[in-house]
KOLROKE-832881 format. One line per 10 residues: number of its first residue (from 1); for each residue x, y, z of C-alpha. Coordinates in Angstrom, 3 decimals. Layout:
N
NUM	X/Y/Z ~ ...
***
This chain:
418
1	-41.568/6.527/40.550 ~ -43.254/3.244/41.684 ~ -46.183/4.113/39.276 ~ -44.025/3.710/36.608 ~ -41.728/1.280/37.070 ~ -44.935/-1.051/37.027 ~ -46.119/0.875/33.865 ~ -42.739/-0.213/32.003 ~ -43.511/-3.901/33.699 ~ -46.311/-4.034/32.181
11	-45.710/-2.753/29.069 ~ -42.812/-5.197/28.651 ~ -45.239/-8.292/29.690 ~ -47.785/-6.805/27.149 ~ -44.930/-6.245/24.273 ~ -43.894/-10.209/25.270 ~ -47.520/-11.521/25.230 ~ -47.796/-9.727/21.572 ~ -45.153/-11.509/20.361 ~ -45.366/-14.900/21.482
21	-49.250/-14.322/20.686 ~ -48.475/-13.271/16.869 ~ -45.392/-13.702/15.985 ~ -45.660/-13.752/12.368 ~ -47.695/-10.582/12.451 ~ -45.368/-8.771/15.266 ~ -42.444/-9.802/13.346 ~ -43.569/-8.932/10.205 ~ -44.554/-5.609/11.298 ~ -41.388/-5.160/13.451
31	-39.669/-6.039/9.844 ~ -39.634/-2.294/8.699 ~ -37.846/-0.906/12.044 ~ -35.255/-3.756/12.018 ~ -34.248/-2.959/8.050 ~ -34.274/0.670/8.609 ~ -32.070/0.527/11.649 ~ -29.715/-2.306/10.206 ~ -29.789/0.120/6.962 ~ -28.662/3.028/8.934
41	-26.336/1.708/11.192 ~ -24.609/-0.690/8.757 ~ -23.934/2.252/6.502 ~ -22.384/4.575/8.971 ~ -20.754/1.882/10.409 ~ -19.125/1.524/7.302 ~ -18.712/4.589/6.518 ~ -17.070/5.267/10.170 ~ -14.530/2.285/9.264 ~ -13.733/3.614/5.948
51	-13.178/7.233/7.274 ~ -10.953/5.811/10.024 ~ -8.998/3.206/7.642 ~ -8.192/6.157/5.425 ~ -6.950/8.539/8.146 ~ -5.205/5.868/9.527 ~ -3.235/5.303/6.142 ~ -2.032/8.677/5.381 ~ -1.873/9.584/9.155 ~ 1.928/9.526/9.073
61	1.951/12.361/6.445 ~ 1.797/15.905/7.421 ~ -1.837/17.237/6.630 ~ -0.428/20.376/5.195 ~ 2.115/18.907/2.977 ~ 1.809/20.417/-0.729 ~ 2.667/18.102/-3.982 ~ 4.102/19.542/-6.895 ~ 3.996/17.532/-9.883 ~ 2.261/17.244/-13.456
71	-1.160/15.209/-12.403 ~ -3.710/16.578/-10.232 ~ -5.246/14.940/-6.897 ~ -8.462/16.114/-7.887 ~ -11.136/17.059/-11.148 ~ -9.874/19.456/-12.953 ~ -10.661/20.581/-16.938 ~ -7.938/20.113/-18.169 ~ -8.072/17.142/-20.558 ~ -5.669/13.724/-19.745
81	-4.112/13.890/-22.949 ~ -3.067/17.226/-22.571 ~ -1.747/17.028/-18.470 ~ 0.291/13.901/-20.373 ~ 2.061/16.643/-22.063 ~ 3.164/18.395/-19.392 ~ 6.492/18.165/-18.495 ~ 7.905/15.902/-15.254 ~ 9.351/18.193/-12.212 ~ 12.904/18.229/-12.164
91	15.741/18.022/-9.506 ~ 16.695/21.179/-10.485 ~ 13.120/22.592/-9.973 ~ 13.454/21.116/-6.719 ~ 16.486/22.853/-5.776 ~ 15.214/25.744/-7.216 ~ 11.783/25.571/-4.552 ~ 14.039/24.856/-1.966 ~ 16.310/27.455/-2.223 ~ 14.237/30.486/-3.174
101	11.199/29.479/-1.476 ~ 10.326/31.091/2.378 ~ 7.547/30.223/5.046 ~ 8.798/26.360/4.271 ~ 10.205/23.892/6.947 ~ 10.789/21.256/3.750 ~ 11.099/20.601/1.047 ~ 11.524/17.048/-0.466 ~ 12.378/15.360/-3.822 ~ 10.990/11.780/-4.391
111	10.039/9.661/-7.525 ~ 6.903/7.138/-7.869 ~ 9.051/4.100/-8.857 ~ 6.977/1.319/-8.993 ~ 7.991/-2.396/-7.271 ~ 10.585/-4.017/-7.295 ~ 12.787/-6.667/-6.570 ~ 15.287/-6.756/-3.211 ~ 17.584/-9.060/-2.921 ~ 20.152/-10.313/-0.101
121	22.054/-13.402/-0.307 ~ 20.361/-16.190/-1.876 ~ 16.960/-14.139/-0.905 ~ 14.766/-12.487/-2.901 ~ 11.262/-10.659/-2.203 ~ 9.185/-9.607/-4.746 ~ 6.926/-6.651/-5.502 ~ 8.486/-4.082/-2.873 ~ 7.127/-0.493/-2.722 ~ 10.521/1.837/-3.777
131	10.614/5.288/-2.931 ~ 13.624/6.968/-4.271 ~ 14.159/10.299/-2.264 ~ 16.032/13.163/-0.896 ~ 17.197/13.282/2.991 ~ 14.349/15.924/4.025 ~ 11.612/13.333/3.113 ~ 12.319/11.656/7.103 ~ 11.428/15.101/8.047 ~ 7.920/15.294/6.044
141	6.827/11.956/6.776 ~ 6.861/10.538/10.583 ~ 8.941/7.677/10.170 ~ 10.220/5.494/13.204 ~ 13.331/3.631/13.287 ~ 13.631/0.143/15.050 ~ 17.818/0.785/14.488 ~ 19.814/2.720/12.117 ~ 18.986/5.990/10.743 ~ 17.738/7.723/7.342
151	20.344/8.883/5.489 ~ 21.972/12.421/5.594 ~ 22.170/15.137/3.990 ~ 25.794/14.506/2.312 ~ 24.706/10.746/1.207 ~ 21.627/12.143/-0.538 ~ 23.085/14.786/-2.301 ~ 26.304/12.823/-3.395 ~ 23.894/9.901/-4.271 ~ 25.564/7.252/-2.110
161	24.370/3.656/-2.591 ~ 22.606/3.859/1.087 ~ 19.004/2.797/1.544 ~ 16.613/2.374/4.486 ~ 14.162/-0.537/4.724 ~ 10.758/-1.654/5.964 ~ 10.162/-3.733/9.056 ~ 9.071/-6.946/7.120 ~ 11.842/-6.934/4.291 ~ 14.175/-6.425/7.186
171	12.611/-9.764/8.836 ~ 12.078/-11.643/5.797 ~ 15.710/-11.203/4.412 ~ 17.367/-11.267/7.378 ~ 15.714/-13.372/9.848 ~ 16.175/-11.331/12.927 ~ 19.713/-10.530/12.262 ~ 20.413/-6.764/12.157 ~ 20.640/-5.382/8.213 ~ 22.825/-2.251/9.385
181	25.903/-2.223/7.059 ~ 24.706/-5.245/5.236 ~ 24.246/-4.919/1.214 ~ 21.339/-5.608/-0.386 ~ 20.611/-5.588/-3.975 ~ 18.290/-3.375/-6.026 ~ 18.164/-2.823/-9.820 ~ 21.044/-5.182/-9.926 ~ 23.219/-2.568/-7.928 ~ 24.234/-3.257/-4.070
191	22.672/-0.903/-1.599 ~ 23.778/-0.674/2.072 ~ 21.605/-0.652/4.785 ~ 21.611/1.979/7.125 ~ 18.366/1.943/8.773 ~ 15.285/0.077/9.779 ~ 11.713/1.253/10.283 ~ 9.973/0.306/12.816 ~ 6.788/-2.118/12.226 ~ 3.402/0.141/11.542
201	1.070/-2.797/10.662 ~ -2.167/-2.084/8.440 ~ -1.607/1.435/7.273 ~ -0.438/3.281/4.277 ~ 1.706/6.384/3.407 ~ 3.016/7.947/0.264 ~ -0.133/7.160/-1.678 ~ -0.814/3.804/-1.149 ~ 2.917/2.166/0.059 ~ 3.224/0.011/3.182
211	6.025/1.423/5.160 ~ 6.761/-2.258/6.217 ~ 7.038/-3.332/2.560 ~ 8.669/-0.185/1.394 ~ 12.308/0.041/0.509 ~ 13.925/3.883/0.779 ~ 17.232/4.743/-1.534 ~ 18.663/8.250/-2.302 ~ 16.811/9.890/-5.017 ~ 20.577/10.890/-6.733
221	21.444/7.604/-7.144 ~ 18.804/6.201/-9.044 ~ 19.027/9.437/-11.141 ~ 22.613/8.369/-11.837 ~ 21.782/5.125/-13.178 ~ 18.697/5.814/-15.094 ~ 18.532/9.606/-15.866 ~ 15.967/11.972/-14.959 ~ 13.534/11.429/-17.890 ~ 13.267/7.339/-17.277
231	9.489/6.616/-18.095 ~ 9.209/4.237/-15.082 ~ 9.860/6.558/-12.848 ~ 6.992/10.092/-12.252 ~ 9.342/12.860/-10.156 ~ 7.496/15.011/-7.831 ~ 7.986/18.048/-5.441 ~ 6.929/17.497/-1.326 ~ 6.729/20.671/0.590 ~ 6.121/21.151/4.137
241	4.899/24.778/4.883 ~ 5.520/26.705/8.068 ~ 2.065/27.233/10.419 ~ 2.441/30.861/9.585 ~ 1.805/30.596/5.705 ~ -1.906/30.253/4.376 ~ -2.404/28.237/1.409 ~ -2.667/30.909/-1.369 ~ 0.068/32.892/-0.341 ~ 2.483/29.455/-0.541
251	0.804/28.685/-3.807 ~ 1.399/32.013/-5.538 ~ 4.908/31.801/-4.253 ~ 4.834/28.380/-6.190 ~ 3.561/29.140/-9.002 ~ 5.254/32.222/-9.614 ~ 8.980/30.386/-8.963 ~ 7.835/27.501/-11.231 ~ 5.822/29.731/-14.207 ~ 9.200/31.949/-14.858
261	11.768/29.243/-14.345 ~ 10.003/27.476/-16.852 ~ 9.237/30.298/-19.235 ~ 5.337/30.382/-19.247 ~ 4.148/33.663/-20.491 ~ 1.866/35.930/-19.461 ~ -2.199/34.112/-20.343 ~ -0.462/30.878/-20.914 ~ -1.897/27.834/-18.508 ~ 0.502/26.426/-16.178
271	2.026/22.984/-16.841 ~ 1.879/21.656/-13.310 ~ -0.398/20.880/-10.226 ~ 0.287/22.130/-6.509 ~ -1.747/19.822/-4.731 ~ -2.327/20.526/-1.407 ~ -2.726/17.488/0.981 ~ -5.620/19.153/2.986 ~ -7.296/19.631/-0.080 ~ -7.614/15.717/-0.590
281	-8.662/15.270/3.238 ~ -11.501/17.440/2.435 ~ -12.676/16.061/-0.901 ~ -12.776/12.919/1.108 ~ -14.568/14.211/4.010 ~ -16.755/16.144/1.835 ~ -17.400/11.728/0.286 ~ -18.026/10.311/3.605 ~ -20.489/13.178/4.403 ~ -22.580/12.608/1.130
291	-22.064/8.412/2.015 ~ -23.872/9.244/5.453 ~ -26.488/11.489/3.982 ~ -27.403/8.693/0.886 ~ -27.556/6.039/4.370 ~ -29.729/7.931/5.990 ~ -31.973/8.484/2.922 ~ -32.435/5.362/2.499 ~ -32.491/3.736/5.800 ~ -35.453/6.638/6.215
301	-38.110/4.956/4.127 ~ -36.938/1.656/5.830 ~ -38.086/3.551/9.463 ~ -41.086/5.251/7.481 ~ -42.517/1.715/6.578 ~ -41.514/0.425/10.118 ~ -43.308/2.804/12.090 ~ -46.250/2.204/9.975 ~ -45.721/-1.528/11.378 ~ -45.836/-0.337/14.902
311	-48.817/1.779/14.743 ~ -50.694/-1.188/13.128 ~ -49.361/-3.521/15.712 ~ -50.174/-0.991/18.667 ~ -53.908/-0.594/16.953 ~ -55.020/-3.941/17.100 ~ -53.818/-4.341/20.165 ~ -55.796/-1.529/21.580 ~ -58.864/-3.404/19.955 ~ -58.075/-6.516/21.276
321	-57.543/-5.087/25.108 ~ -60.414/-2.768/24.917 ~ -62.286/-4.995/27.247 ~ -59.426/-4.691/29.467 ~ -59.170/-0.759/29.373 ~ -62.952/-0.654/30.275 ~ -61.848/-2.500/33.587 ~ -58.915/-0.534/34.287 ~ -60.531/2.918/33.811 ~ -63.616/1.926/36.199
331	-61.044/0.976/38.717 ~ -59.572/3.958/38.393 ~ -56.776/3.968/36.300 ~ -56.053/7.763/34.517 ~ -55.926/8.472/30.827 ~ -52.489/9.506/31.448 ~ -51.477/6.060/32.816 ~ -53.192/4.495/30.357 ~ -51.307/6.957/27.330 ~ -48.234/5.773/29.281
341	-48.496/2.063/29.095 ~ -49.069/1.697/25.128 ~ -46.604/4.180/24.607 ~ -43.855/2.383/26.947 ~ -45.112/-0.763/25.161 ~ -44.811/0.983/21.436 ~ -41.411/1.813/22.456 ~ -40.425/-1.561/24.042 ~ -41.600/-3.489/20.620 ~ -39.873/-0.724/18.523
351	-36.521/-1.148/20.532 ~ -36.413/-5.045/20.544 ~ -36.878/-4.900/16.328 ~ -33.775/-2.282/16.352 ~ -32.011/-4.720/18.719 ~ -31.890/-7.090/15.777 ~ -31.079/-5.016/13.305 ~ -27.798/-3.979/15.313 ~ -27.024/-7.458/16.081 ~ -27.131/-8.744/12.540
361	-24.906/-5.233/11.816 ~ -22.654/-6.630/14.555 ~ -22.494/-10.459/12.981 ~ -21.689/-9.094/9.666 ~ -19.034/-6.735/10.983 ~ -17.315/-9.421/12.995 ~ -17.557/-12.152/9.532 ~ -16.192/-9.401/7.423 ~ -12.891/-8.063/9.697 ~ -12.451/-11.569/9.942
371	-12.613/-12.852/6.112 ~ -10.889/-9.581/4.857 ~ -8.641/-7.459/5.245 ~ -10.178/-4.504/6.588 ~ -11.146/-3.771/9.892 ~ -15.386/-3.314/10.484 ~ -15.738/-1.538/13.404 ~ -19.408/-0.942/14.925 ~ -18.739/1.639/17.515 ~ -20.512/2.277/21.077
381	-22.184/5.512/19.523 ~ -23.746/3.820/16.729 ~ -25.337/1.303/18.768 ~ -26.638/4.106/21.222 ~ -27.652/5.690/17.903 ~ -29.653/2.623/16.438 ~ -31.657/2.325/20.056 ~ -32.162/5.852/20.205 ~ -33.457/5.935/16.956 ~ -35.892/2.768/17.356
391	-36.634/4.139/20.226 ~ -37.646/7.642/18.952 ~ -39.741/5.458/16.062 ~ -41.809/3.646/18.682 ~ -42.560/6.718/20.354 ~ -43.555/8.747/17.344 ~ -45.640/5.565/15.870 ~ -47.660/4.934/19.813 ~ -48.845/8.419/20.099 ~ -52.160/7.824/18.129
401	-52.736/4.747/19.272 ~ -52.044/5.478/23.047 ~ -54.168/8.730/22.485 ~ -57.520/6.546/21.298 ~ -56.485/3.832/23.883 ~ -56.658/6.613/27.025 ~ -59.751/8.408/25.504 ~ -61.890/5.143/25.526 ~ -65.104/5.636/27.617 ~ -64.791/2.921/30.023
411	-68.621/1.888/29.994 ~ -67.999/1.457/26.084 ~ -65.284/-0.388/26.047 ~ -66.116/-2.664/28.465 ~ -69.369/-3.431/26.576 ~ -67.713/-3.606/23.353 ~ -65.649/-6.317/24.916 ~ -68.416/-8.771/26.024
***
């Protein structure tokens, strides 16, 4: 054990003495492994914050939820023009799924609305997220409530004038006095408040709405005042399945309830989507995966050219210290320690030029989650990764040299160094 803690001493002092000796050349030729590691590990550090950010955003939603409505989540061949031309889902579709529908926990009604303006008082906010739905939607999504309630059943289905607010129109309309029972005004029409979510921060539900900034009124009420076939508004059909059902059997039950209450014939395409939730989460696995494999790809010819730059570095300094091998073989000193020391040092030189390559990943992280709005995180296991990975570089680019190094004949090289 003694035998080689010196041999990684003296490794390191060798690794040291290379670099202050050449720098230029070292860190030239340590270049390679620092751009291939910062390659790699800023790109699945990305990638890791991008995967995180978006599970974070629709982590309130119900992974198996199905959507129900004319557009599709993903590619499909049918044409734009033509899935314009299918017809909105209706309330009475809705009921209709609902009612006749088993192996379902939920089922929701909600439109896409667009922002708006929310009034109280002499204050306004502008551009708030409004989700016009039925009562079950509390149930689909995992809302919190800081006070209040969603409303019920009866209120939804009567269309009362009830609606439930976000954390920060809640503090920015009613400076920390409670909204409950308080009217608000939406669409020109007063709205009573009779709940309050709790604050979630940086994340996103209901494709791409802040809860915070997101104000919740019955889905009958803004039916009554502007109709069901208002082009501002794009209906659509939440379902919440039971464990029990698999996906095809829930979306044959679909699509059968939906094909003959709608009259579609027998060959005839349907003109609707069931989207299934998981379905999305995969697609966008299925993204981060390729992401990782295009990093890695590329960060590989970075670690190709940089342990090219350690073998030449490890070379020359076998030439340059084959004197010095000539001494420490007639004293001694085994091939194997000798294999040892140039490979510890390979490894050493290899592991310093990853070190900077992580720490510039780390510098850029920290400017970024600072200047924007999205949090960079660079993770312990990427970090173990990057040394690992210089570290597996320096020990794959010292072989040869530490091989010619500890099969020098020692009356050679000590000749060839006078």
């Amino acid at each position: 054990m003694i035998v080689y803690v010196r041999l990684l001493k003296e490794s390191f002092s060798f690794a040291m003495n290379a670099l202050r000796n050449n720098k230029l050349r070292t860190l030239l030729s340590l270049l390679g492994v620092t751009i291939g590691i910062f390659s790699i590990i800023a790109v699945l550090a990305a990638v890791d914050s991008l995967d995180r950010k978006i599970k974070k955003d629709i982590g309130s939603l119900d992974n198996s939820s199905v959507f129900v409505f004319k557009y599709c989540f993903g590619p499909t061949d049918i044409p734009d023009w033509k899935i314009e031309q299918f017809p909105d889902v209706t309330y009475d579709e809705y009921k209709l799924l609902k009612n006749e529908l088993t192996d379902v926990q939920s089922v929701c009604f909600q439109f896409f609305a667009g922002r708006e303006n929310v009034k109280y008082e002499a204050k306004t906010i502008s551009s708030i997220v409004v989700i016009p739905c039925t009562y079950e939607f509390s149930d689909i999504e995992k809302l919190n409530f800081k006070e209040g309630r969603f409303f019920s059943e009866q209120e939804s289905n009567s269309g009362a004038n009830t609606v439930v607010i976000g954390y920060e129109i809640a503090k920015s309309l009613f400076d920390g006095l409670s909204p409950i029972g308080k009217d608000v005004r939406l669409y020109g029409q007063k709205f009573r408040v009779v709940g309050v979510l709790k604050k979630v921060g940086d994340r996103m539900v209901s494709f791409g709405s802040n809860p915070d900034t997101t104000i919740y009124p019955t889905a009958n009420r803004i039916r009554s005042l502007f109709g069901d076939n208002a082009s501002k508004f794009t209906p659509i059909v939440i379902i919440k399945p039971d464990k029990s059902i698999d996906d095809e059997t829930l979306k044959a039950q679909i699509t059968q309830k939906m094909r003959n209450y709608r009259g579609i014939k027998t060959g005839q395409n349907d003109n609707f989507f069931i989207n299934f939730l998981k379905g999305a989460t995969e697609m966008i696995d299925q993204t981060i995966s390729l992401m990782n494999t295009i990093g890695w790809i590329i960060a590989g010819f970075s670690l190709l050219v940089g342990g090219f730059g350690i073998a030449n570095i490890m070379f020359v300094s076998v030439k340059e210290r084959t004197n010095l091998i000539g001494i420490q073989k007639s004293l001694g000193a085994k091939n194997k320690f000798i294999l040892l020391q140039f490979l510890f040092e390979a490894i050493i030189l290899s592991v310093f030029g990853g070190i900077i390559g992580i720490f510039l990943v780390w510098i850029i992280a920290f400017v970024l989650s600072n200047a924007l709005d999205f949090e960079f995180v660079l993770s312990f296991w990427n970090i173990l990764l990057g040394a690992g990975l210089a570290a597996f570089i320096g020990l794959i680019s010292g072989i040869l040299p530490a091989i010619s190094a500890s099969r020098l004949d020692p009356v050679e090289a000590i000749r060839s160094g006078m």
